[in-house]
Structure formats: structure tokens, C-alpha cells
ROVEX-159902 format. One record per residue (C-alpha): residue in three letters; y, x, z. Coordinates in steps of 0.05 Angstrom, whole numbers, plus 5000, padded with zeros to 4 digits. Each point is the difference from the previous one (the first is absolute). Layout:
BEGIN
ALAYXZ
...
//
This chain:
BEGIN
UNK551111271543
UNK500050025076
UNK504250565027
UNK493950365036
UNK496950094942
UNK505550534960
UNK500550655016
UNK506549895039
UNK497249395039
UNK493650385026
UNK504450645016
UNK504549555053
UNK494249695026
UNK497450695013
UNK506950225030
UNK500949465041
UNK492950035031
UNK500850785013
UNK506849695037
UNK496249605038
UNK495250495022
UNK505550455028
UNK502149445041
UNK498349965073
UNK494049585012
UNK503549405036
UNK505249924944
UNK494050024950
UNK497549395036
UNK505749735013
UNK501849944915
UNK492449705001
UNK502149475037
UNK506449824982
UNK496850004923
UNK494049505022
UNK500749304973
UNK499849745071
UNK504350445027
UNK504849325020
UNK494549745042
UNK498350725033
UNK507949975024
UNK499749395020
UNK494750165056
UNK503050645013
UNK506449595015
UNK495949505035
UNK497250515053
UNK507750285009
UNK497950644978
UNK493850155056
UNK498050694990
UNK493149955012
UNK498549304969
UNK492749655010
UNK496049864934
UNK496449315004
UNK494949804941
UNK495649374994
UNK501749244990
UNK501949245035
UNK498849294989
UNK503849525036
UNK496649284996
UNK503249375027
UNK494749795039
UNK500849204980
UNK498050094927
UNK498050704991
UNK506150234952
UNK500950624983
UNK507650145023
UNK500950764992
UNK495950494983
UNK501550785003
UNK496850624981
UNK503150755000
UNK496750094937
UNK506149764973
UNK504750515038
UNK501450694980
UNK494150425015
UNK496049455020
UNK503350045065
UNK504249595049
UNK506150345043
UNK501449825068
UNK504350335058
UNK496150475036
UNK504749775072
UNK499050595040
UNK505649945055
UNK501150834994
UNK506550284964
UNK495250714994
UNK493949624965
UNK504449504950
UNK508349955010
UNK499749314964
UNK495549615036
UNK502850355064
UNK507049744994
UNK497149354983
UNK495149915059
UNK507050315039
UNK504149444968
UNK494349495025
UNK499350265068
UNK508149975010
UNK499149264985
UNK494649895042
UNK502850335067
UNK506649664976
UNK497749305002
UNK497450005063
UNK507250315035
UNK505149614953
UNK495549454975
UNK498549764924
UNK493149994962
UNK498249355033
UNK501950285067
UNK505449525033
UNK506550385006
UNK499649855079
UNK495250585011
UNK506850385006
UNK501849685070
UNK493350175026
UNK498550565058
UNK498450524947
UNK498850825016
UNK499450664960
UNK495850425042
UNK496750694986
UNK494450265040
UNK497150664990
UNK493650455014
UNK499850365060
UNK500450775008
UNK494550484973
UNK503550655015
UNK507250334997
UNK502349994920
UNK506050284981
UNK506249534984
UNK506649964957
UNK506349995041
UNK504950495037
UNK494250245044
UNK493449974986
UNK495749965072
UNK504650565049
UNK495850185060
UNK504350525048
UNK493250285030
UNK497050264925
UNK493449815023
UNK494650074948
UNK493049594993
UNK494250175025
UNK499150394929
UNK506050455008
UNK504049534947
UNK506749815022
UNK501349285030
UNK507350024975
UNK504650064942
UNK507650145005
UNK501549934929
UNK503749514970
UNK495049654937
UNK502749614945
UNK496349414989
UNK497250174926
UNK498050705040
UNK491650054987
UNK500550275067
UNK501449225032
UNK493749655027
UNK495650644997
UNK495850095066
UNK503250565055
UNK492350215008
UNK494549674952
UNK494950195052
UNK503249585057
UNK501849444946
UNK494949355023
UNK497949964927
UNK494549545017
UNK504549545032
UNK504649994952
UNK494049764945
UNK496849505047
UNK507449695024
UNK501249804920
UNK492849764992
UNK501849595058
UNK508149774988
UNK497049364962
UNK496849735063
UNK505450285044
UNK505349564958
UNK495149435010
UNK499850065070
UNK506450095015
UNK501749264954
UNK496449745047
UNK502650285058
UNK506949724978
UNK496749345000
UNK497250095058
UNK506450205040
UNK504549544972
UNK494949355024
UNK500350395068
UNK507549994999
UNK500549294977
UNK494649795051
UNK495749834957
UNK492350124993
UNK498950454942
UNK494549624974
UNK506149434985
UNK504250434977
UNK499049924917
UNK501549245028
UNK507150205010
UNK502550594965
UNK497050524931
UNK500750665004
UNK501950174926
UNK501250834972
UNK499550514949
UNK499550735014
UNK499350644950
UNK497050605021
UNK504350684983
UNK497650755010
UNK503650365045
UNK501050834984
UNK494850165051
UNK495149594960
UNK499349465051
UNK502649244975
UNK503949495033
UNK501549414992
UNK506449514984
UNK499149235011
UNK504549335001
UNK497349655045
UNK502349215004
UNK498249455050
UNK499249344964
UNK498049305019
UNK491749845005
UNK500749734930
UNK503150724972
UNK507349984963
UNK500549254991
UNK499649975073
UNK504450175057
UNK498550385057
UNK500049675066
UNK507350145042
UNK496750565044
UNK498650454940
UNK506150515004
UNK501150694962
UNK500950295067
UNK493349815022
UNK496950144930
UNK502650735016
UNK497149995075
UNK493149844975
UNK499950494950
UNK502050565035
UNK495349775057
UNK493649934950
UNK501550574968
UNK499650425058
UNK493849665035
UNK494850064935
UNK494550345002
UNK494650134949
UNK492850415024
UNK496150354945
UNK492950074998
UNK497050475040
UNK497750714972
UNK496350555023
UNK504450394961
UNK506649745014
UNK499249565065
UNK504049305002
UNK507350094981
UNK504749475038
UNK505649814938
UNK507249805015
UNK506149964952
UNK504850395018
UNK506550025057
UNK504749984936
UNK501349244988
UNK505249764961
UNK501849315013
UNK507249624966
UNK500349325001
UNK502449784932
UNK506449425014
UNK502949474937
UNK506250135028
UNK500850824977
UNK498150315073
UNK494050434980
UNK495950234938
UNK503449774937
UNK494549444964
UNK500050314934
UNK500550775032
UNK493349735039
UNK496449774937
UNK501850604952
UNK498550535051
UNK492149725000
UNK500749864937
UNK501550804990
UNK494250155034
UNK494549614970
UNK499650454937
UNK500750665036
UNK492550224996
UNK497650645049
UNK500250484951
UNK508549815001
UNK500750185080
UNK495350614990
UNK494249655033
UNK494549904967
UNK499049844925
UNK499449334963
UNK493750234973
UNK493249955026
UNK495950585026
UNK492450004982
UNK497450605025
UNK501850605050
UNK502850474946
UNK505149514980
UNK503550125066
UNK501450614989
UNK503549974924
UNK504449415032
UNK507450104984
UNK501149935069
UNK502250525071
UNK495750345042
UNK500649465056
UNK498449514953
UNK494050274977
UNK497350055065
UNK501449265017
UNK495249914937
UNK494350365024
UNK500049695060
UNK499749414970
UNK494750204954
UNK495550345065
UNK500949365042
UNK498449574941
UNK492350365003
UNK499349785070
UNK495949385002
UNK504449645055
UNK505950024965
UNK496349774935
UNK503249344993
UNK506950224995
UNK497350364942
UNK504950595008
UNK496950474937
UNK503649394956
UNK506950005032
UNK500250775010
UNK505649934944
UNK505049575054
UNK497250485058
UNK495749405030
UNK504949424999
UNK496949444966
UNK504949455000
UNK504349734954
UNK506450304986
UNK503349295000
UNK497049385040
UNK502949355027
UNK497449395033
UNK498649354960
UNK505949655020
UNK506050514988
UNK502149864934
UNK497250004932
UNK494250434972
UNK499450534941
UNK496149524951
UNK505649415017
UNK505350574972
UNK495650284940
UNK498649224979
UNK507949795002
UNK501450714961
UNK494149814955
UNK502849354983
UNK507050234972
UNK497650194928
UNK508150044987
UNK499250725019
UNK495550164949
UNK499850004924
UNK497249384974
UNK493450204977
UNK498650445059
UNK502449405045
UNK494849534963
UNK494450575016
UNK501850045061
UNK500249275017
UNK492250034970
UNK498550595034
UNK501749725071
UNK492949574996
UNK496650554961
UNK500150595039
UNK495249875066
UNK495449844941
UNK500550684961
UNK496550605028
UNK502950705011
UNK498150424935
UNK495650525011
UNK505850575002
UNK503649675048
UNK494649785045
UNK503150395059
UNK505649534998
UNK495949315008
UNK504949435024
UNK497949395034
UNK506149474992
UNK498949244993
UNK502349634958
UNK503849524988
UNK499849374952
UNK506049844957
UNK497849264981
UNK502649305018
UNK499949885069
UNK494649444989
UNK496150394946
UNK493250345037
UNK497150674966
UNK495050395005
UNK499850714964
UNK494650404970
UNK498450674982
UNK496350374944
UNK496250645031
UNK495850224942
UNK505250414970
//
């Protein structure tokens, strides 16, 4: 007689399901799970995806073919996974949004700055005797803000705006003081400017690359058209908010032969007059916005703070790996981290105003949200980027040539199964030519991914892939 069926059996069953409904939703699930027969396979992609807290669901089916005779060589469908549904990493770069994939995409971005200072993922080592600089260049001034240090902005005079608020401040602010990057007056603060200047800092950054190449052919006499004939200009810069809400950015910047790493630079490329040019571009761009009637035509600078430290092999300068970590630290820091702005989309006017965010940053957002109505400014499509207070640039961006890329990283991570368990190794290895083939399931839409893949075969082996969408 099964023990369920006596009077003793049927009373514990009882007992332990009126346990189980005292317990705390989460735990309930969590004994669910752990008592499903393919529990092993639902920790397996858990491990695979290092723990992402916000996961994407993928559902459907591939075929891979070799193309020579037709043969089936894999074929995969997620009815066969827990729930019907495939894990993957959900890679947002932002320790606020998911801490897992953050310190990953960290961990990936300290390589990639890395290699192209110090050399290694297929960059030659010689990259390190290059003229190579770490330069910071910043947005210009909207308005007096308060600031951390001994004195904030003394003025002997006391002189007050032109709406009675005080254009000084004695005191002495700590730097975590909320106080720090707030506007003296918010009615003399150039709000609009301060919008249209990060639409803008993506073609300001262009312009000013190529006003480096431009002044180092003048220097090296040179016509500038001949000048990717000679020498590459090769970087990567992040962006980082500043406490007044304005970014700035931190770039190495490298001078390579025309070829890129492999190549030497000609004998008249020198760190000295790497740092000349920079300094001199930086200070001579200028970016026009469209006229409006509203606004007028704002003339956009960066601003008179520029940081410029030539980076030496032999220990005179920035440290390599102090270079590479400190961008690396910045990548994952999203707005809502520096107080400006939130990593979070805004889709409508109201949402502005329940914002975890300050007073001054809240106005940067309606701005941005006013200026995105007007039709001039329409293509910078302001309303969308009202989040990042108008800047709609990357947070991390490099030319071609500086070193590896993100995909080159994730497909030499992807092919060390050693770090997994078996099983979820063998997944994963499937997996790799699967996903681009899967689609999003329909509770995780938001999240749609577009990655390529990448095919696992022989060298010499051709496939093609197929997909079932009739699910």
C-alpha cells in the first residue's frame, strides 16, 4: 500500500503542503524547481549565462545543412529545454540594470583598451613604443554649479544674478554632498545648450579626429588628402557623466603606421606632436546646429578643460593597466549611477516627473523632451534619448584598427567550455549557431538581441541554417 494512501501518509502530505503555503512565494518556486526532473539542465543554463539577472527567453528551432550533400548535422529545438525555453545573457554593460553581465562587459572592455596600450589579442606587442596619449576633453560651461573642494566658487564682491540669487558659495562641499553640480541660478543655467551640446558631442568627437589628422599632415608637410598614405590615427574613448550632468570624455589615442598595428609609423610621428595636435584640434572645432526660430543657431565647442598625458613604455606617465581599468570602470556606470539621468527610457511627459532623479536633472529632461517637438531638431530625435539628457552616442567607441572587438572576446570566452559543466558546455557549444536563429519569446520581447553568429564546423565544411517559425 502506497504511503499516501493511509491515514498517516495523507495527513503529512497535507502538513507539508500547508508548510509550503506559509512559505514565501520565491522559496515555493524555488522547491518547484529544484524538484523538476530537469532541474540539471535548468542549472546548467543558469550557470551558462553566469547568473544574468534579467536573462532573454528564446523559443523556436535550427537546421544546419552541409551544403555539399544536404546532411542534416545538428538540429535544435527549445522544446527540449526546461520551459520550452532557451537562456542567454541579457549583456547590458550597466552594474544598476544586471551586476553580472556588467562586470563581464567591464572585464571585456579592460581587455580591449588593454591590448591596444600593452599589446596581445593579435595586436603586436610593439604598439607599446608607439606615440600614444590619454586625453580628456570636456563640455564647455552652461552656468556656475557648485563644486566639492575647500572653496566652492569665492567672489569678494557678493554679487548676485540678475535674479537676486547669489553668484558665490564660500562653503566648503564634500564631494558625495547633493549640493555638488547643482546650478547657482536655474534661470541663468543655458539649459538648451547644455541638451543641444550632447546631441551634438558625437559629431564634435568626429570632427575633432579629423582635425588631428589634419594637423598632424600639416606639421609633417604633408597634404592631408595623403595623409592615411603615411600614418592611422587609431583610439577608444568612453563617455562619463560629470555631477553637473554634462559628460566628458576619456580617450587613448595612438598614432600607428597606414597599415594600423602591424605597421610602423613613419619617423616624424612623435608623442610630443601627437599632444600638439590634440590640444590644437581640440580647441579649433566647431559644430553649428540647425537654425530655429525658437532657439537661433548655437555655435558648439568642447570645453577650455583638456587633459592631455602622453602615456611612455618606459614608466613616465599614466600607468598601462591604471589607463585600461579606469575606462574599464566607467563603461558600466549608467546615468542613473552619477545622478544624471536614468538607464531607463522615458515615453511620455509624465514620466519626467516620477524620475528618481534632482531638480536640475529633471529640467535637462524637459528640455530635451520640448526641443525634441520642434521639427528642426527632429532628426536627433531628442524625445528617445531624453533618458541620457540628449547625448546619443555610445558610451564606449573605438576606431577599427585599435585593437580587438567585443564579438572577437565573447567568441574566445565562448570557446573555453572548461569553464562550464559538461553538459552546459555541450549546450552551449550548440547554442553558439542556434541563437541568431531563435526569436525573443513573447515576454521578453523588449529585450530583442541581434548577434551573429557564428559557425562551429570544420573550417572546410559550408552551412547553411534554417529556422522553423510556425511555432
Amino acid at each position: 500500500m502506497a504511503p499516501e494512501t493511509t491515514s498517516a501518509g495523507r495527513r503529512a502530505v497535507l502538513d507539508r503542503a500547508a508548510r509550503l503555503r506559509q512559505l514565501p512565494e520565491a522559496d515555493r518556486d524555488a522547491i518547484r524547481i529544484a524538484q523538476d526532473p530537469q532541474y540539471a539542465r535548468w542549472l546548467d543554463q543558469v550557470t551558462a549565462t553566469g547568473g544574468c539577472a534579467h536573462p532573454i527567453h528564446l523559443s523556436g528551432t535550427t537546421t544546419t545543412y552541409e551544403t555539399a550533400t544536404g546532411q542534416v548535422l545538428h538540429h535544435y529545438d527549445t522544446r527540449d529545454e526546461p520551459g520550452e525555453r532557451l537562456l542567454v545573457r541579457c549583456r547590458n554593460r550597466r552594474a544598476t540594470v544586471c551586476a553580472p553581465c556588467s562586470r563581464l562587459h567591464a572585464g571585456d572592455t579592460y581587455h580591449l583598451v588593454r591590448a591596444g596600450i600593452l599589446g596581445g589579442k593579435n595586436i603586436p606587442d610593439t604598439v607599446r613604443e608607439r606615440p600614444r596619449l590619454f586625453a580628456t576633453l570636456t563640455a564647455p560651461s552652461f552656468g556656475p554649479v557648485h563644486r566639492a573642494g575647500e572653496h566652492c566658487r569665492p567672489r569678494r564682491d557678493g554679487g548676485a544674478c540678475e535674479h537676486g540669487r547669489p553668484l558665490g558659495c564660500a562653503a566648503a562641499h564634500a564631494p558625495e554632498s547633493p549640493l555638488v553640480g547643482q546650478p547657482f541660478c536655474t534661470a541663468c543655467y543655458d539649459y538648451t545648450a547644455h541638451v543641444l551640446w550632447h546631441a551634438h558631442a558625437g559629431m564634435l568627437w568626429d570632427r575633432f579626429t579629423r582635425g588631428v589628422r589634419r594637423h598632424l599632415a600639416t606639421a609633417a608637410g604633408l597634404p592631408q588628402s595623403r595623409f592615411p598614405d603615411h600614418a592611422r590615427l587609431s583610439f577608444a574613448r568612453v563617455a562619463e557623466y560629470q555631477r553637473r550632468a554634462a559628460i566628458h570624455l576619456h580617450a587613448v589615442i595612438r598614432l600607428d603606421g597606414p597599415a594600423g598595428p602591424d605597421d610602423e609609423p613613419p619617423p616624424w610621428a612623435k608623442t610630443d606632436l601627437l599632444a600638439d595636435t590634440v590640444s590644437a584640434a581640440a580647441s579649433r572645432v566647431v559644430v553649428r546646429t540647425p537654425y530655429s526660430p525658437a532657439v537661433g543657431e548655437l555655435a558648439l565647442r568642447w570645453g577650455t578643460q583638456l587633459d592631455v598625458r602622453p602615456v611612455h613604455a618606459d614608466g613616465h606617465g599614466p600607468d598601462d593597466d591604471a589607463v585600461a581599468a579606469y575606462v574599464a570602470k566607467y563603461v558600466t556606470k549608467g546615468a542613473s549611477e552619477t545622478g544624471a539621468g536614468t538607464d531607463h527610457r522615458l515615453t511620455t511627459w509624465d514620466d519626467i516627473t516620477h524620475a528618481p532623479a534632482t531638480a536640475h536633472v529633471r529640467t535637462l529632461m524637459r528640455t530635451c523632451w520640448r526641443l525634441g517637438g520642434l521639427p528642426e531638431y527632429e532628426p536627433l530625435r531628442l524625445r528617445a534619448w531624453t533618458h541620457t539628457l540628449g547625448y546619443r552616442g555610445h558610451i564606449l567607441t573605438k576606431s577599427r584598427a585599435y585593437s580587438t572587438t567585443y564579438a572577437a572576446l565573447r567568441a574566445e570566452r565562448a570557446e573555453q567550455p572548461g569553464r562550464l559543466p559538461r553538459r552546459a558546455a555541450r549546450h552551449h557549444h550548440r547554442s553558439a549557431l542556434a541563437l541568431p536563429r531563435l526569436r525573443p519569446h513573447p515576454r521578453r520581447g523588449a529585450h530583442r538581441r541581434r548577434d551573429r553568429g557564428r559557425s562551429h564546423c570544420q573550417p572546410r565544411t559550408r552551412v547553411r541554417s534554417t529556422r522553423s517559425c510556425g511555432r
